[in-house]
C-alpha positions in Angstrom: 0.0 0.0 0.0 1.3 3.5 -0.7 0.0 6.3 0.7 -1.4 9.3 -1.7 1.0 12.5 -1.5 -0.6 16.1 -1.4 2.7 18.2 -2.6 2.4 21.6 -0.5 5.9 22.1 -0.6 6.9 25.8 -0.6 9.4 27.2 2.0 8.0 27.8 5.2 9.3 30.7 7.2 7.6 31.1 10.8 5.1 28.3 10.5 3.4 29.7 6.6 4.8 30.4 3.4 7.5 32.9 2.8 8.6 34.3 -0.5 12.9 33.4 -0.3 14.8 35.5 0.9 17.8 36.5 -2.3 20.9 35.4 -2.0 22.6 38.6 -1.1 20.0 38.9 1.6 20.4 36.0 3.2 24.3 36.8 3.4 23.6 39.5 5.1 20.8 38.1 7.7 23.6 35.6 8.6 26.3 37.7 9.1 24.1 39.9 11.2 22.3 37.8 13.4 25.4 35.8 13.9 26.9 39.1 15.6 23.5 39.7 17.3 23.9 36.2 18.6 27.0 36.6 19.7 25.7 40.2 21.6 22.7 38.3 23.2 20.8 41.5 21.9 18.4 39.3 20.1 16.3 36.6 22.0 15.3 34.1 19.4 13.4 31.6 21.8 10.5 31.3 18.9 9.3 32.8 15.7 5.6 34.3 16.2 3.7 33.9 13.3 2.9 36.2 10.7 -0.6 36.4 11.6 0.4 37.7 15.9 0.8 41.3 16.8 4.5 41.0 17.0 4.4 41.8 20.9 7.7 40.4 21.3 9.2 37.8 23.3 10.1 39.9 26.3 7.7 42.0 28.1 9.5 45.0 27.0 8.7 44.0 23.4 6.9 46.8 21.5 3.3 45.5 19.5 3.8 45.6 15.9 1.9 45.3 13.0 0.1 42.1 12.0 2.5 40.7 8.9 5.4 39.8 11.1 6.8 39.3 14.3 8.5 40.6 17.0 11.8 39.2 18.6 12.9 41.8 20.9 14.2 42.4 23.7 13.3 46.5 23.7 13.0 47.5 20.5 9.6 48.0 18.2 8.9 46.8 14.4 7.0 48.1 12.0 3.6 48.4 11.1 4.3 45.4 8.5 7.5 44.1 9.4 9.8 42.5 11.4 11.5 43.4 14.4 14.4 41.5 16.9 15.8 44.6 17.9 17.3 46.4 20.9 18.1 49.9 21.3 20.8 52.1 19.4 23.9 51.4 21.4 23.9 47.2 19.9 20.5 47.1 18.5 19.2 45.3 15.6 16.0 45.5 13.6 15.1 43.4 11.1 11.6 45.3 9.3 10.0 45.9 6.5 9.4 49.4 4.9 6.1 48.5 5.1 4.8 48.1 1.3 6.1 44.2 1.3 9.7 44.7 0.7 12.6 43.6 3.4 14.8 46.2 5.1 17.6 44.9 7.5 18.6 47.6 9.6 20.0 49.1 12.8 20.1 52.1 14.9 23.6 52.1 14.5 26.3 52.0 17.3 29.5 50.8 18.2 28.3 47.1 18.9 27.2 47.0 15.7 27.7 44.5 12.3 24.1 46.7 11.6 23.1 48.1 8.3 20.6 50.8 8.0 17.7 50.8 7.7 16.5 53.5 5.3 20.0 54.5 3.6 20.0 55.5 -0.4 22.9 52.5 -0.7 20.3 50.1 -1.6 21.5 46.5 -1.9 20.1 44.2 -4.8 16.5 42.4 -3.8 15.6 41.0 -7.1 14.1 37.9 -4.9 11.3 40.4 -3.3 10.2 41.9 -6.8 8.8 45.5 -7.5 8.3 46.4 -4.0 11.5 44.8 -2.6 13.2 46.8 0.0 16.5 48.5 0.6 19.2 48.2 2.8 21.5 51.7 3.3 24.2 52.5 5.6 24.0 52.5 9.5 26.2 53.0 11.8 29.7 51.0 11.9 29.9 48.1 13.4 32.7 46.2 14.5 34.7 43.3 12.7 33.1 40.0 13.1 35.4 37.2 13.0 33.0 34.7 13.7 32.2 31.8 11.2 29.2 32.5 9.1 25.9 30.7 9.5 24.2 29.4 6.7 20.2 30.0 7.0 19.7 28.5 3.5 15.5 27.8 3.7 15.1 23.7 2.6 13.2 23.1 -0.3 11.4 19.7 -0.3 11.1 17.8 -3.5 10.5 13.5 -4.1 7.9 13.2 -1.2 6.9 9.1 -0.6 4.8 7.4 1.7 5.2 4.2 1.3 3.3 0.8 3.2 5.5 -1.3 5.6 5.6 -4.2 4.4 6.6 -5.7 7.7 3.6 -4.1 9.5 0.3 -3.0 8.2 0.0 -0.3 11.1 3.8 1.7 9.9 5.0 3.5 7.2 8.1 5.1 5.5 8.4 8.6 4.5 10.8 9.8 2.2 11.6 13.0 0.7 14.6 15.3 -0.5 16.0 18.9 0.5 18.2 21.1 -1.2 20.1 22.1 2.1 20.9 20.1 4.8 18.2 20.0 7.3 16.8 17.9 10.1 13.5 15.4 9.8 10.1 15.6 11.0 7.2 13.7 10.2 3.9 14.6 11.4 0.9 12.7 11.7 -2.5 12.4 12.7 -6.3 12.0 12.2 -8.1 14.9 11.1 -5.3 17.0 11.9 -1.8 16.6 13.3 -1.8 14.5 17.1 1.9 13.3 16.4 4.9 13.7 15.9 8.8 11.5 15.0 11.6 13.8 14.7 15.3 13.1 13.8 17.6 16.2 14.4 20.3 14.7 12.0 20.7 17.0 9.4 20.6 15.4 5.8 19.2 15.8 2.2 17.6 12.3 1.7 15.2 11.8 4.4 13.6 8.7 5.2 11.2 8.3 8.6 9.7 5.3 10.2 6.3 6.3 11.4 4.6 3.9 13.8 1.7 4.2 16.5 -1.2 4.3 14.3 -4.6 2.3 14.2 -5.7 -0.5 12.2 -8.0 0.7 8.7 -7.2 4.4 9.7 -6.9 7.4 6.7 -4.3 9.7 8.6 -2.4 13.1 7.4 1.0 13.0 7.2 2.9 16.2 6.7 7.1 15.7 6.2 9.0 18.5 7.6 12.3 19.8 7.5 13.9 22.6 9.5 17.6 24.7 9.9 18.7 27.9 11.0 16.7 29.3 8.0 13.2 28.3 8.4 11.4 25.3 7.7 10.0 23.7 4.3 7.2 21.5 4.6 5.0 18.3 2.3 2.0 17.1 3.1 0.0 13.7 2.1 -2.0 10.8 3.4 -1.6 7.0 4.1 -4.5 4.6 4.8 -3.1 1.9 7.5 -4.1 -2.1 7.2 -6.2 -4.6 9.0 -4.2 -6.6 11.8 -3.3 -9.6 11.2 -4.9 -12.5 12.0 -4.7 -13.6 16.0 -3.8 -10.3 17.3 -6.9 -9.0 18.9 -8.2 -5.0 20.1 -8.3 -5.5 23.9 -11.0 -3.8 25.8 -10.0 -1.1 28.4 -11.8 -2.3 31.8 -10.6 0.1 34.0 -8.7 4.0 33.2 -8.0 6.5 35.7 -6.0 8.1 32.9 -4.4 11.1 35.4 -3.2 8.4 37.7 -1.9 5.8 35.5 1.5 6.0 33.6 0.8 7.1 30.2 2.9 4.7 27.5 1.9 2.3 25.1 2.3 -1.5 26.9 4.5 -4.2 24.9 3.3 -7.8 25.4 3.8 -10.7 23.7 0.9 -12.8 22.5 -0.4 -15.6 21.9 -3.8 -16.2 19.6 -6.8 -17.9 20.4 -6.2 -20.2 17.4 -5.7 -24.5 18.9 -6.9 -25.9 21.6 -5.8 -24.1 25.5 -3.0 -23.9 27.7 0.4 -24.8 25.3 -1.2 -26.0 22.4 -0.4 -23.0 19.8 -0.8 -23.5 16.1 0.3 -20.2 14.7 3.2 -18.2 15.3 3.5 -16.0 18.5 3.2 -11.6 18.4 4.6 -9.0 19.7 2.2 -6.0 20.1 2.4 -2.8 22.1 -1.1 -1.3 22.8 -1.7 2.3 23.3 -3.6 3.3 26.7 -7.2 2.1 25.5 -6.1 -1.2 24.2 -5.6 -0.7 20.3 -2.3 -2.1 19.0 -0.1 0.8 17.5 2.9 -1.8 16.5 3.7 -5.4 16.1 5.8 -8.1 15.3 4.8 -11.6 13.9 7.4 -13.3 15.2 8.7 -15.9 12.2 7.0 -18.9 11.0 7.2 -21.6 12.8 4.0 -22.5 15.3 4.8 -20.8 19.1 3.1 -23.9 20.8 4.5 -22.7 24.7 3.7 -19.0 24.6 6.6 -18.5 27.1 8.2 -15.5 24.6 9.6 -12.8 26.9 9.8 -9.5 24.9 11.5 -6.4 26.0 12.5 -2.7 24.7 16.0 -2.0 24.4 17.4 1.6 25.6 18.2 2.2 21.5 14.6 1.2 20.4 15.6 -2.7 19.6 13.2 -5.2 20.6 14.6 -8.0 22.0 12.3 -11.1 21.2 12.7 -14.6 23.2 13.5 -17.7 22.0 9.5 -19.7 21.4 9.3 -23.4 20.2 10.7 -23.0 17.2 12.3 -19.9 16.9 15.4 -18.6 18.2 16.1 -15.0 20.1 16.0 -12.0 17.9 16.8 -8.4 18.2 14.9 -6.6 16.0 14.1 -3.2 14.9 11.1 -1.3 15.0 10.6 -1.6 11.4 10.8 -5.4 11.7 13.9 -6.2 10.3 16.2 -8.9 12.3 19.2 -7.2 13.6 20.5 -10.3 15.5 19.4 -14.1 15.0 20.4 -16.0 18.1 21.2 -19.7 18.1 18.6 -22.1 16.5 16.8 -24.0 18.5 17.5 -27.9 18.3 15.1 -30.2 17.1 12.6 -31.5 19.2 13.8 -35.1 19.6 17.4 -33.5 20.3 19.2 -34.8 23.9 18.2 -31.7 26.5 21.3 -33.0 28.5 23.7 -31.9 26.1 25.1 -28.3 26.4 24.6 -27.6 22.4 21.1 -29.1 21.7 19.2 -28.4 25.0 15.9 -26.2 24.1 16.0 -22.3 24.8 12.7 -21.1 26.7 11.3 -18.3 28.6 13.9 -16.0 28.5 16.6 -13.5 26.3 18.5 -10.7 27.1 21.0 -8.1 25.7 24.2 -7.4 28.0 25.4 -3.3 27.9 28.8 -5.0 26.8 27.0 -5.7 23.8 26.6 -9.7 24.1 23.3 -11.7 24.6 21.8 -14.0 27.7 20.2 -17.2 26.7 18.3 -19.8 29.0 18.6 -23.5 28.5 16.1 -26.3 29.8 19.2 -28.7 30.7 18.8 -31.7 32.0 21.0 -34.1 34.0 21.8 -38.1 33.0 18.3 -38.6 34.9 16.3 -36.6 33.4 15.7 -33.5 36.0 15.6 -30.5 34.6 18.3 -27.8 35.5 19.2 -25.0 34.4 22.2 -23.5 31.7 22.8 -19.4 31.5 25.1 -19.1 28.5 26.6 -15.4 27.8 26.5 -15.3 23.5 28.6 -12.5 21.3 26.6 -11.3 18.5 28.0 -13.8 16.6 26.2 -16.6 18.7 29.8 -17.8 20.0 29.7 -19.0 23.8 32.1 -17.0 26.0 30.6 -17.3 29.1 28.2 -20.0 31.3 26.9 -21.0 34.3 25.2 -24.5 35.2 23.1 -25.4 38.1 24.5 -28.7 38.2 27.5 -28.0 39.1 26.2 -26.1 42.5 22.7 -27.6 43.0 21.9 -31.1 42.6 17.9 -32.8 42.7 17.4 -35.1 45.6 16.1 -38.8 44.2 12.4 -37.7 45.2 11.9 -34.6 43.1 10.0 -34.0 40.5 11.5 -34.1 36.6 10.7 -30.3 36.4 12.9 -29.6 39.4 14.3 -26.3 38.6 12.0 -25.0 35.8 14.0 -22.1 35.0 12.1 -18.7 33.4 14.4 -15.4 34.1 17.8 -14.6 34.6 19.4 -11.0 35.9 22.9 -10.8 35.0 24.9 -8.0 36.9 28.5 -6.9 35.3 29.3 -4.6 38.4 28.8 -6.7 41.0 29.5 -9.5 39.2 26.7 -11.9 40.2 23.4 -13.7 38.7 20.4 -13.7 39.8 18.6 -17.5 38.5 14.9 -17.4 38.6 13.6 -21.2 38.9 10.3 -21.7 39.2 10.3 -24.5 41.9 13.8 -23.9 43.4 13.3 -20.0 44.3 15.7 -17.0 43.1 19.2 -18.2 43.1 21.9 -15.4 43.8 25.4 -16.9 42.3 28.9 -15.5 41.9 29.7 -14.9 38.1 32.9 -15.9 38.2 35.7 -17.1 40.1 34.5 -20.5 41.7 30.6 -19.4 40.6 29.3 -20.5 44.2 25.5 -20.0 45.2 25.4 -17.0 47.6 22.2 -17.8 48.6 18.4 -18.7 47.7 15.2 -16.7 48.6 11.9 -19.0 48.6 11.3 -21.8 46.7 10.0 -24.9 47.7 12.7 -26.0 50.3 12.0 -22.3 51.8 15.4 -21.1 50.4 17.8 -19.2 53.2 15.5 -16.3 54.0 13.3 -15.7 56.8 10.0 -13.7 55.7 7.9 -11.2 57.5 5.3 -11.5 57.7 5.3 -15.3 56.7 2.7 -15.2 54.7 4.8 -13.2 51.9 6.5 -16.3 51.0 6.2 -17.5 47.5 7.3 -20.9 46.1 6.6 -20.8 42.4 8.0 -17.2 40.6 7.8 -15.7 37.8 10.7 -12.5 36.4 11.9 -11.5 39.9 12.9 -7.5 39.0 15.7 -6.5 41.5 15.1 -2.5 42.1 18.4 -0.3 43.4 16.7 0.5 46.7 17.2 -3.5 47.7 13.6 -4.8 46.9 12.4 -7.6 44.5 9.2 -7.5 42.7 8.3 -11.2 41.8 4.9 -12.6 40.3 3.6 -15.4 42.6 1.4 -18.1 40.6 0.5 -19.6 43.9 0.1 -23.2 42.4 0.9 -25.0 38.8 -2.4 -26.9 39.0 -4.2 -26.1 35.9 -7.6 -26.1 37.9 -7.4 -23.3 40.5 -7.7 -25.5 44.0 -9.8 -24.5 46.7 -8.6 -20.6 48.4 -5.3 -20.1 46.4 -4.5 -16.8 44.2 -1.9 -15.9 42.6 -0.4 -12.5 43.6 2.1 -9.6 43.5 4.6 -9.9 46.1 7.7 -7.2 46.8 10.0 -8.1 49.5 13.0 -5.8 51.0 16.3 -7.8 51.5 18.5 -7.7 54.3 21.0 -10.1 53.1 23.2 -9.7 56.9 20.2 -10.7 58.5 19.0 -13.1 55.8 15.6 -11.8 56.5 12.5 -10.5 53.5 10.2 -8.3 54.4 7.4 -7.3 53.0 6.6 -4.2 51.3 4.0 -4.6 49.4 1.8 -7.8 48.9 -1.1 -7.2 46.6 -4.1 -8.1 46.7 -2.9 -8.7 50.4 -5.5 -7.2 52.8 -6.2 -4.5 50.3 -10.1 -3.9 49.7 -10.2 -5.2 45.8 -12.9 -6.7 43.3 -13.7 -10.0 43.4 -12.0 -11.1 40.5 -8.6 -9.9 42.3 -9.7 -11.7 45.6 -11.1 -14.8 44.7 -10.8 -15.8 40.9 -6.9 -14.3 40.2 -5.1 -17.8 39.4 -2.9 -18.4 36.4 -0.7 -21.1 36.6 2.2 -21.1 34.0 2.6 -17.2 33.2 2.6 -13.6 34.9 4.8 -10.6 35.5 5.3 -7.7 37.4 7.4 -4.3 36.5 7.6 -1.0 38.8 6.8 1.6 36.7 8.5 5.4 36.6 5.5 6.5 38.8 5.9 4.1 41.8 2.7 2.0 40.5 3.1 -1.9 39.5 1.7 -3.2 36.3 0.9 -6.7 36.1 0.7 -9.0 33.5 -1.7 -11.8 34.7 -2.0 -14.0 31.6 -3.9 -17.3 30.8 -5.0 -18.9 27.7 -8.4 -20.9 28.2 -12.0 -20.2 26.7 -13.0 -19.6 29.9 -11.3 -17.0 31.0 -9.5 -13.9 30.4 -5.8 -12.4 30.7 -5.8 -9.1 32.5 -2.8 -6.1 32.3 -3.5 -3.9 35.3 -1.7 -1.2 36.7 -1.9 -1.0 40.5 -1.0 1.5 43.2 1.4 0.4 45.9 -0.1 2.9 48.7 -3.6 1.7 48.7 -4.0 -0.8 46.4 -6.3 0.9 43.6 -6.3 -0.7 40.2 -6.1 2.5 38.2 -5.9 1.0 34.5 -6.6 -2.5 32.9 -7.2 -4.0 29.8 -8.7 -7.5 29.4 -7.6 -9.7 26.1 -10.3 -11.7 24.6 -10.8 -15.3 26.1 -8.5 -17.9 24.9 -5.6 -15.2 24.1 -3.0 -15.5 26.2 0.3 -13.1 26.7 3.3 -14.1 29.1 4.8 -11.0 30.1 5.0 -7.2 29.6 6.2 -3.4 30.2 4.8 -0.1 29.7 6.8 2.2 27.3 6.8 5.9 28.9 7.2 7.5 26.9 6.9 5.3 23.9 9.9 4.7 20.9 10.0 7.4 18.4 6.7 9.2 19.2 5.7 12.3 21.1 2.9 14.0 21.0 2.2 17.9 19.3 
């Protein structure tokens, strides 16, 4: 699909169209304001546009007439021009002579680099026409040593709007200047709501626009701005339908000044197959804005996710990082879609889990800051019970680093096959430690290297080596413990792997503060706890093989309670810590499920106008 292209592309000076300035004149309007500049007589925090009063950005600012505007700091304009002046001693006015021609003038004075602004010495303006201006003599200014600046106006030619083809809800917008210039796309409904900006300054311009709705007809206006003004393009571009299996959720609950404002990445997987971990389609990334529409997404290769276990996350340079699923490997991808980094592949099925090479990747992914990758293998031991193997990958998928349960931990000869059931690993470079989430076993705090001795383990089934207080905030089944700097951890507590919820157990939200000389958790904020909640968070909140929890910038938790049956319905909530109000959810349609999430604030690449 390629969007139609409205060419409205005539320099833009001020926010409207400008007749260009001639080359002599813009010599000159360089050269002065670059002395102005350099005087601090001239306060150019915006351009007013042509249709203001000119009152000037400083209170001191004189009204002026209503074709221009008013930059100054003391001085007045005229009835039809422009003004950024000051007074006489360093002042500057930049005016019309009020019949549509351009006068650059000054007072005069010793501060100078002015030019007058009524003198008989009239510079060239063929540029302005009949009624162009003139610029005499002033007074002398003083030599200017300063490099010029160039406040060449862009002039945009070879506007495009063409379809992602990785992503029905995207597009690309191309376009060329003349002069170097930075690159703004603007877009909306009826108008202009948003904006992606690049302040790189080029000639061929290309923009990735994403966060807008499925079958959506939206303006899109390319703009381009330097020292000189601004040129701008305008057309439109009609987005797609979503692709099958990813659904609109339904926004349930929005205290919209309360909550944090972001769009919310999850991954999912589709109501297509029978329940629980019987996919038949490939899984989908998705970020939804605030009311539950999906503004991006990623169909994550072509190979069925059966598990759903796909951990997702946004990297600090807009990357997504994408989890291993059944058959695919990790991925870093960009926000276009295209696969910057292809992780290992994933063995086949009836390969032996107990050797390093072929045991399966699950649950988990993540990119280091010294630029290599954290996988998570299901490894399992000459009997069969499942461990665990963190393996440190360089972009080129080569092992350099790894750390194996067995060779710390070991199964006693009554536990169950799924003994450690691994799902989330932290990896700290300064302190040099992990952090090894398994399921059954609790969160395991190892030494990275040196002899890679376990430092200690916080629940789990055994009860692990802290003492909790209250009691009750125990857990023994976790899902992506989040270490915070202020010496909590914010885990996700399934509270049973029963697929049929049994009698009185919930899961739950569970943050415990560490004191790791005292070996003792306490509890700092349990929810739903003894918080007064609906029923559904009291009584009916149980999913058994996924959930996640993430502190948001605002102090609030948002909580990804996900389950994938036909009876029931994965909810991504927003809570407060201080008194337990759900201020936000959105509800997925039964038999979709999603593992994990995190809210974007703000989101990648957009801001609003």
């Amino acid at each position: 699909m390629v969007g139609s292209v409205t060419y409205v592309g005539s320099a833009v000076l001020h926010d409207e169209p400008r007749a260009l300035y001639s080359k002599v004149g813009r010599t000159l309007v360089a050269r002065l304001l670059v002395s102005v500049l350099a005087m601090g007589a001239v306060d150019c925090t915006r351009w007013v546009d042509a249709d203001e009063s000119g009152a000037g950005n400083s209170p001191s600012g004189t009204p002026g007439g209503p074709d221009g505007m008013s930059l100054s700091s003391s001085g007045g304009r005229g009835s039809g021009g422009v003004s950024a002046g000051s007074d006489a001693s360093g002042g500057v006015v930049v005016g019309s002579d009020g019949s549509g021609g351009v006068v650059v003038g000054s007072g005069g004075g010793s501060s100078g680099g002015s030019i007058g602004s009524s003198g008989s010495s009239a510079v060239s303006a063929e540029d302005y026409g009949s009624d162009g201006g003139s610029a005499g003599s002033g007074g002398e200014g003083g030599a200017d040593e300063r490099p010029s600046l160039s406040l060449e106006t862009p002039s945009i030619s070879d506007l495009a709007i063409e379809a992602n083809p990785s992503n029905t809800l995207s597009c690309f917008v191309s376009w060329t200047t003349d002069v170097d210039a930075n690159s703004e796309v603007q877009f909306g409904v009826d108008g202009y709501q948003f904006r992606t900006v690049s302040n790189e300054s080029v000639k061929s311009h290309r923009v990735l626009v994403i966060g807008m709705h499925a079958e959506t007809d939206y303006r899109i206006k390319a703009v381009s701005s330097d020292g000189g003004g601004s040129a701008s393009a305008e057309g439109t571009f009609t987005t797609g339908a979503l692709p099958s299996g990813l659904p609109v959720a339904t926004q349930t609950v929005a205290d919209i000044s309360a909550a944090q404002d972001g769009w919310t990445l999850v991954n999912i997987m589709s109501a297509s197959g029978r329940q629980g971990f019987n996919g038949t389609v490939p899984g989908i990334m998705a970020m939804y804005d605030m009311q539950g529409l999906p503004v991006w997404y990623f169909v994550n290769g072509s190979t069925v996710d059966v598990r759903g276990d796909v951990v997702v996350r946004l990297l600090p340079d807009n990357h997504v990082l994408v989890g291993p699923s059944s058959g695919e490997p990790p991925k870093e991808i960009d926000l276009a879609g295209n696969v910057l980094w292809l992780g290992p592949e994933q063995p086949p099925a009836d390969a032996p889990s107990s050797d390093p090479i072929t045991a399966p990747m699950s649950h988990f992914a993540d990119k280091l800051s010294n630029g290599n990758y954290i996988v998570l293998r299901d490894l399992t031991d000459a009997n069969g019970f499942g461990g665990a193997l963190v393996q440190e990958v360089s972009p080129t998928n080569e092992v350099v680093w790894s750390w194996n349960l067995f060779d710390h931990m070991q199964p006693p000869p009554d536990a169950d096959l799924d003994w450690c059931h691994p799902n989330a690993v932290t990896v700290d470079l300064v302190e040099d430690v992990l952090y090894l989430s398994c399921r059954y076993q609790g969160i395991i705090k190892a030494k990275r290297s040196d002899d890679q001795a376990v430092l200690w383990v916080l629940g789990g089934q055994t009860g692990g080596d802290f003492a909790f207080d209250p009691s009750s905030a125990s857990f023994a089944d976790q899902h992506d413990p989040e270490f915070h700097d202020d010496g909590t951890v914010l885990v996700y507590s399934n509270g049973g792997s029963e697929l049929r919820q049994p009698d009185g157990v919930t899961s739950s939200v569970i943050e415990v503060r560490l004191d790791e000389s005292a070996m003792v958790a306490t509890a700092t904020f349990v929810f739903p706890g003894s918080f007064a909640v609906d029923d559904w968070y009291a009584q009916s909140w149980y999913t058994p093989y996924w959930g996640d929890a993430d502190r948001l910038a605002n102090g609030d938790v948002l909580v990804v309670a996900g389950i994938r049956n036909t009876s029931q319905q994965t909810h991504i909530f927003e809570v407060r810590p201080q008194d337990g109000q759900v201020v936000w959810e959105l509800t997925l349609p039964a038999g979709v499920g999603a593992y994990q999430g995190e809210r974007l604030s703000p989101p990648p690449l957009v801001e609003p106008l």
